[in-house]
N, C-alpha and C positions, 0 to 999 in steps of 0.2 A: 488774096494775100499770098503772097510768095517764100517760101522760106528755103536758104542758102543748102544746101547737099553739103556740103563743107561741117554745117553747123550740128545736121544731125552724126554724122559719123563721131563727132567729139561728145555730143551729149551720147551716144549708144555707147563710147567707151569707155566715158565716164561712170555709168550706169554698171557696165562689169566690173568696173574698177573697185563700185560698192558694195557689190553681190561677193566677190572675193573677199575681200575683207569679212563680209558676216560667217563666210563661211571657215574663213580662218580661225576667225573667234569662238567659232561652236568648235572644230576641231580642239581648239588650245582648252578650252572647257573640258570637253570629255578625256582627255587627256591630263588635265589636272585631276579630276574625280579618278582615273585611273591608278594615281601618282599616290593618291590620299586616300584611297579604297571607300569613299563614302559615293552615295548617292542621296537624292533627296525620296523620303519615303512617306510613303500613305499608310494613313490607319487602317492596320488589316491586311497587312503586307507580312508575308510569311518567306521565313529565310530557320535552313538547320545547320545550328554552329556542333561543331566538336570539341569536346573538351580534353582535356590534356590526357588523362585516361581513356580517351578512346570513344566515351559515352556523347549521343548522337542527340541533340535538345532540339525542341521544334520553339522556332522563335515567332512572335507576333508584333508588330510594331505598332504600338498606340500611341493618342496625343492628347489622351481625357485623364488618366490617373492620376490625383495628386497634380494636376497641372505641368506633367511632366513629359515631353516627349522621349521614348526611348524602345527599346523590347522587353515583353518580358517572355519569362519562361511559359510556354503553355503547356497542357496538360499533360505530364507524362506517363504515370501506373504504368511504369511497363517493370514486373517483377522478376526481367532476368538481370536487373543490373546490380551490381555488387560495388563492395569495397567505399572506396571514396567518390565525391564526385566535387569536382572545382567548376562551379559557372562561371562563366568569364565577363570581365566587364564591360568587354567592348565587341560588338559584332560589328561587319561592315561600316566601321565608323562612326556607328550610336552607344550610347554605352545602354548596359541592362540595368534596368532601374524596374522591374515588380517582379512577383512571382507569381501567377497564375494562382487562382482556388485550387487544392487537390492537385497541384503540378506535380509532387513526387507522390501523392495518396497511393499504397500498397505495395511500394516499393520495397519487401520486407528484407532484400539483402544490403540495403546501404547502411552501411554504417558512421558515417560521415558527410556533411554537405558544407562546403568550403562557399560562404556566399560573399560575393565581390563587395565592397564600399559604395558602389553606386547604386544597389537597390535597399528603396526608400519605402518600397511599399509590398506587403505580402498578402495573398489572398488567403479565405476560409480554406482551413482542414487541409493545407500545402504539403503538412508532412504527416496525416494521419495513417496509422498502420505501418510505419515505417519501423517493425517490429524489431528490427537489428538499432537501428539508430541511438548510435552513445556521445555522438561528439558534433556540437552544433553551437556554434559563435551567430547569436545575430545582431547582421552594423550598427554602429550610430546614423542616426539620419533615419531609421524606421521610426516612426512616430505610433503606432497601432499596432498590435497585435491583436488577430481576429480569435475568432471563438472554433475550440477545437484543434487550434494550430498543430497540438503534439497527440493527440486521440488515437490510445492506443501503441505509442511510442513504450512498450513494456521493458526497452532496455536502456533508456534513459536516464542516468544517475545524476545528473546535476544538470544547472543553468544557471544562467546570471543573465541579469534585465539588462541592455545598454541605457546610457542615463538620457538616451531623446526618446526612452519611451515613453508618451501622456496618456495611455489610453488602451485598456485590457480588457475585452471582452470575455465572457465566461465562459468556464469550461475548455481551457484553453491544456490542461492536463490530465483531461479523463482518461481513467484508465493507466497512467503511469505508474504501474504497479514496483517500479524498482529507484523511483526517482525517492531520493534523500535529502538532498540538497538544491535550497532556491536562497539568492540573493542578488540585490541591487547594487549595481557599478555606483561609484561615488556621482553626483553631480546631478544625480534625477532630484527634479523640482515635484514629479509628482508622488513617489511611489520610495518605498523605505522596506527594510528588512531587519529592525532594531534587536537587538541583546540576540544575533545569531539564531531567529527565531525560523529560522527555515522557510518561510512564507516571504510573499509579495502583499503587502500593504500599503492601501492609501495614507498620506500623511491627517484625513481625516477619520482614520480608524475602519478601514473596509478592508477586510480580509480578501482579497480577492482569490489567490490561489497558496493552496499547500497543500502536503507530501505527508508521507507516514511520520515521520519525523519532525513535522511542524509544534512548535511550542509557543501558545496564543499568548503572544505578551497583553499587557493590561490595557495597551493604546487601543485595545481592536474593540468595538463594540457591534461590529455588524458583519455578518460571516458570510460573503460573496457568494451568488448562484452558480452552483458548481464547482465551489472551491475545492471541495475534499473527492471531487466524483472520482467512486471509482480505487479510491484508496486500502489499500489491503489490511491494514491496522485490524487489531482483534477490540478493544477497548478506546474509547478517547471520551474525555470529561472535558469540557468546556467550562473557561473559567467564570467567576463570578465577574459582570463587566458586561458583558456582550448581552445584548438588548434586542438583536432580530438575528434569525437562522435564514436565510433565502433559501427561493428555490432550490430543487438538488442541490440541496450543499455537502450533503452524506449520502445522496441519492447510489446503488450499485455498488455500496461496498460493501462485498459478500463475505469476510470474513469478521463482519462488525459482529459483538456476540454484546457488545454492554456498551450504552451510551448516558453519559448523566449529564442534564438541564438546568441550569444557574437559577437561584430565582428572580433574577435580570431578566432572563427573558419574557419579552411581553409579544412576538409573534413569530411567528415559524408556516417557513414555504411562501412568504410574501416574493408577488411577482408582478410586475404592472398587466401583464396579459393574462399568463397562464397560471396560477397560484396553485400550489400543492407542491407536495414529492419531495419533501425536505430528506426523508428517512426512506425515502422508497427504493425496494429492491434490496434491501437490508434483512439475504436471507437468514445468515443464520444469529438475528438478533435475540438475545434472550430477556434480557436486563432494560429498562427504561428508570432511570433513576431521574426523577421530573422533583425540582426543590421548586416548583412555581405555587404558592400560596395560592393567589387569586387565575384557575386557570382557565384558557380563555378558547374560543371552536377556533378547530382546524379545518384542514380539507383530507377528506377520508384519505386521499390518496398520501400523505404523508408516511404513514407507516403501512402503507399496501407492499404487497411480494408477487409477484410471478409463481403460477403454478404448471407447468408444463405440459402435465398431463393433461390438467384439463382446460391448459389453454388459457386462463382466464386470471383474475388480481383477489386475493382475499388479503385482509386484516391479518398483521403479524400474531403470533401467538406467543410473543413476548409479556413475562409480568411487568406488570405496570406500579411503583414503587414509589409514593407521593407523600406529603409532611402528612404527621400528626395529627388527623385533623379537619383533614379536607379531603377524602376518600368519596364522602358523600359530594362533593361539588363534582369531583372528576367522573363521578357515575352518571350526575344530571346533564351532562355536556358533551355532544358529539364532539369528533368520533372518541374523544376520551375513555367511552363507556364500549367503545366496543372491545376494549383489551378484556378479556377473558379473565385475567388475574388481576386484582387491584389491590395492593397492599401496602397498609403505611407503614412508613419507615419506622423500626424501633418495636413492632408489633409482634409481643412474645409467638415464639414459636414450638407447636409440639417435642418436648426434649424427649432426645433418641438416648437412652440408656445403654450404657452396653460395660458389661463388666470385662475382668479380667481375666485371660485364659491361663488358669493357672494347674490344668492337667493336660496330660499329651493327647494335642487331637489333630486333626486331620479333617481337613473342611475339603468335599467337589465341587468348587468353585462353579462349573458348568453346571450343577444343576442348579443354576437359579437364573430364571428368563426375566424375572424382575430385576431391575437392577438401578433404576432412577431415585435417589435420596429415601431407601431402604435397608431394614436391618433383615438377615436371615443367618442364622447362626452362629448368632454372637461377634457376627461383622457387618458393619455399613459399609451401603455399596452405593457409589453414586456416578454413574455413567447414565448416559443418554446421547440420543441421536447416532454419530457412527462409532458409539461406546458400548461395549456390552454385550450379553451371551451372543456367540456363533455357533451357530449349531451344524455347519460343515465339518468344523476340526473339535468341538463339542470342546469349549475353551470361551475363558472373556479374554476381548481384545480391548485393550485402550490405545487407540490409536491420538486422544485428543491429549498434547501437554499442559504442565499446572503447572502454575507462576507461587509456588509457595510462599513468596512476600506478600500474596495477595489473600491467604487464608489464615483470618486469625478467627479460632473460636471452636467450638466443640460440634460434633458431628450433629450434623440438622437445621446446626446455626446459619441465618442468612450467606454468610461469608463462604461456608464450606459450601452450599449447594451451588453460588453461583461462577464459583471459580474451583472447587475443588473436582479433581476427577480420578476417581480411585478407588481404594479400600482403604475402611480403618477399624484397626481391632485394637486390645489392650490387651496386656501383659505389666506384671509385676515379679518380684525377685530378678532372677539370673536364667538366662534359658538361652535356647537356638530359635529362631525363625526359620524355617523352608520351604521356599515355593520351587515348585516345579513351572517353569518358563519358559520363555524362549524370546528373542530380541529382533527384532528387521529394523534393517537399515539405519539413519539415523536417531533415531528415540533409543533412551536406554532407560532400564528398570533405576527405580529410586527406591529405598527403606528407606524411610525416616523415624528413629524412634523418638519421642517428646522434642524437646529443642535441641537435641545433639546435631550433627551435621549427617544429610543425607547418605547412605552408602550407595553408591552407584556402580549397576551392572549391567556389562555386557557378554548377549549370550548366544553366538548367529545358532546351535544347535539345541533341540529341546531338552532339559536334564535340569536337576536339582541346585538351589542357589540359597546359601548356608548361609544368617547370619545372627552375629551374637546380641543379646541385650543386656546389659544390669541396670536394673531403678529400684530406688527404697519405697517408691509407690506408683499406683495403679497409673498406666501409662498408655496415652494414645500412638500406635503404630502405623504411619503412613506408605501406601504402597500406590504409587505413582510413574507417570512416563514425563521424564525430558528429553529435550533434543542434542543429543551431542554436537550435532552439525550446527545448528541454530541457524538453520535458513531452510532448513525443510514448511510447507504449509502447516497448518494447523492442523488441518484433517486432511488425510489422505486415504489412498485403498492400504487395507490390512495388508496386503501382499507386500508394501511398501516401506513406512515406518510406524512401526508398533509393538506393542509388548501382548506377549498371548501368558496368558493364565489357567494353568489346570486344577492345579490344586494347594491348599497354603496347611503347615503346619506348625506348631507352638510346640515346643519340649523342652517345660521348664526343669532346668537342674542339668541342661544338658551343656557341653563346652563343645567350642571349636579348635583351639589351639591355632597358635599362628601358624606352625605348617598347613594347614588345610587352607590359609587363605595364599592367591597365588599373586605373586609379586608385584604383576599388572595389575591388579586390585586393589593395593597398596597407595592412598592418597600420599604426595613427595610432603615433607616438615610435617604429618601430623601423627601423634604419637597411636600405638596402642599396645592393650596389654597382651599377655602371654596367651591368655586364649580365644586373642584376633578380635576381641573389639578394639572400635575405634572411639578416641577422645576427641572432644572440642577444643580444648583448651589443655597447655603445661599442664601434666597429673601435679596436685597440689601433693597427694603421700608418696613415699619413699616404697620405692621397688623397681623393679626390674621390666622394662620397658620395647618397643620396636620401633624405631625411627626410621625412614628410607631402607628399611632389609636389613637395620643392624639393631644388636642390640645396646641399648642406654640406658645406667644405673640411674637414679633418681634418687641421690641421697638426703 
């Protein structure tokens, strides 16, 4: 067979003629990716973008999330980064659509995370320990929120749901000890936050998550695992309505001192795997006020505490406060019978006498090392735990405040022991009050005599604190610590906020005179008389009166 020389030289330059072209067109390719800064990328492909601040993200490119191809953030915990941080939406031409589990976990100087519209998906525990963090918007287009999200976020005041979220895993707030505010963007199909109730609610009545400031409306009948972990609240009473307590749903709130149980409830620490720990870690719990008639086993660990020293979990040592009735059931039923104290509601109590001191005397407060719902000379004393004799500065400190709307009743009575914390003596006629005291930080001394209004003193040096009473009969005198600040803890170190007590004296028949009271002492619009007590109310007789530092006739 013969083939022309002619014929090959046209097919060989034909042939280059094709190679050129391909190679033109891969040129004109890479050059367009150049133009439009994308390339094509593989799952598991790592690229670090920069954010406008300056801060350095390590990116991953995946194609399984959500069915989404894009980057997300991966793992960051690096604790020198501060201030704000804006993710960007777009790297090398993908945008960012997830956030990595624990991406910013430990970050404790961010105070801000600016997250782009295109991430649709966040991983477990993204911003846990982000101890500064106060300002956080997350998109629409996230459908989930994982468990843990904000754990630990202790500066946290507010959030709001976006309305694509369906779907909240628990625990997603532990620990948020300054969060106050939670509520739902209008348009959520699944989740509601009715009558400003501070919580995230199923539109089926599941509590999922709340804040110290949660108020359980009447829709909720099931209170989420982990709802409340972690919440700093001293008291919370759960309404009649709610039907199961889950898992850690009170679980590590250490300054719960009183919890009371509807008698709706029919289970508590219900868990599909792990069941228990409804109340666990609830050290300093005192109070259990259970209204349940027919009550039914739990798992010991619901009211278990940490003991540090010895390492190990015992049974709270809180009283346990049940109807009329049924004392006997709660004793035959684990772990019911392990509470130590089991007392029904309404169940008279040994009455504490205490008369009126109606000669001048002079009590030394320090000598008495008892001091838990006890009388010793001719005063009840009722402190416990970090209340009560100090035997360094040989003085009682009350370091713990009383909620006086919360004590009604005469000393011994259920009410005073479980919320009162203080002294209370009587007096009759007209007389002086004087303690020798001294004040730290925010807590300040309270008098109270019968229903009149508190007098309240502050004293930063130690010295005598004068005050007057008149009553036409035998009267309860309350001597108590508030918080001026009202944001100090509950209990703190004595060095800190507290009132120290030496010693208390009575001298009836004795006067003050308004000069002796000094100006700063002086409540603004309420009246008093000439020798320095103070009114509750317009004096109803005619005389001669002290308004704001002046004087006012009363005709």
């Amino acid at each position: 067979m013969r083939i022309s020389i002619g014929w090959l030289h046209a097919f060989s330059y034909s042939l280059k003629q094709v190679q050129m072209k391909k190679s033109l067109l891969t040129i004109l390719v890479i050059l367009t990716c150049f133009a439009q800064n994308t390339w094509a990328q593989q799952a598991g492909d790592v690229v670090y973008a920069t954010t406008i601040e300056g801060v350095i993200l390590k990116m991953k490119y995946h194609t399984e999330i959500e069915n989404l191809e894009g980057w997300w953030v991966d793992m960051l915990q690096d604790a020198s980064i501060e201030g704000t941080v804006t993710i960007p939406s777009v790297v090398e031409g993908h945008p960012v659509t997830a956030l990595d589990g624990i991406a910013f976990a430990n970050c404790e100087k961010i105070t801000q995370v600016v997250i782009p519209s295109t991430v649709t998906s966040i991983g477990q525990g993204a911003f846990q320990y982000c101890k500064s963090l106060k300002d956080i918007i997350i998109p629409n287009g996230v459908k989930k929120l994982p468990r843990s999200l904000f754990q630990g976020c202790e500066s946290l005041e507010s959030f709001v749901l976006p309305s694509s979220v369906t779907q909240i895993e628990g625990g997603m707030f532990q620990y948020c000890t300054s969060l106050v505010s939670l509520s739902v963007e209008e348009g959520n199909t699944t989740f509601e936050s009715p009558n400003n109730s501070n919580a995230i609610i199923t539109k089926s009545g599941l509590l999922s998550c709340g804040c110290q400031t949660t108020v359980i409306p009447e829709e909720v009948t099931i209170i989420g695992e982990e709802a409340f972990m972690g919440c700093p609240f001293e008291a919370f009473e759960i309404p009649s309505g709610v039907t199961d307590i889950r898992r850690y749903a009170f679980s590590y709130c250490r300054n719960l001192k009183t919890i009371t149980i509807p008698a709706s409830v029919n289970s508590i620490g219900f868990s599909v795997w792990y069941p228990g720990a409804a109340f666990n870690g609830c050290e300093a719990l005192t109070t259990v006020n259970s209204y349940i008639e027919e009550p039914f086993e739990l798992d010991a660990s619901d009211f278990q505490v940490y003991d540090p020293e010895t390492q190990s979990y015992s049974f709270t040592t809180a009283t346990l406060y049940v109807p009329r009735g049924t004392k006997a059931k709660y004793e035959a039923l684990s772990p019911w019978n392990k509470f130590q104290s089991i007392v029904e509601m309404g169940e008279s109590v040994e009455p504490i006498e205490l008369n009126p001191i109606d000669n001048e005397t002079t009590i030394d407060l320090a000598a008495e090392e008892s001091t838990e719902n006890v009388v010793a000379n001719n005063v009840y004393y009722n402190l416990s735990g970090d209340d009560g004799y100090e035997p360094t500065e040989d003085c009682i400190v009350i370091n713990t405040t009383t909620d006086m709307t919360l004590v009604d009743g005469e000393p011994g009575s259920e009410t005073v022991k479980e919320n009162f914390n203080g002294l209370i003596f009587q007096v009759n006629g007209k007389g002086v009050i004087a303690l020798d005291c001294q004040t730290l930080g925010t807590n300040v001394l309270n008098v109270k005599v019968g229903s009149e209004d508190a007098t309240t003193v502050s004293k930063d040096e130690r010295g005598i604190v004068e005050v007057a009473y008149d009553v036409t009969e035998p009267t309860c005198v309350y001597v108590y610590a508030t918080s001026a600040g009202g944001a100090a803890p509950r209990r703190v170190a004595a060095s800190e906020n507290c009132i120290k007590l030496w010693s208390l004296s009575v001298k009836p028949g004795a006067t003050l005179g308004i000069g002796s009271v000094k100006p700063s002492a002086l409540a603004t619009n309420h009246y008093y008389t000439i020798d320095g007590r103070q009114l509750q109310d317009v004096p109803a007789e005619k005389g001669v009166y002290i308004v704001n530092g002046r004087k006012v006739v009363v005709k």
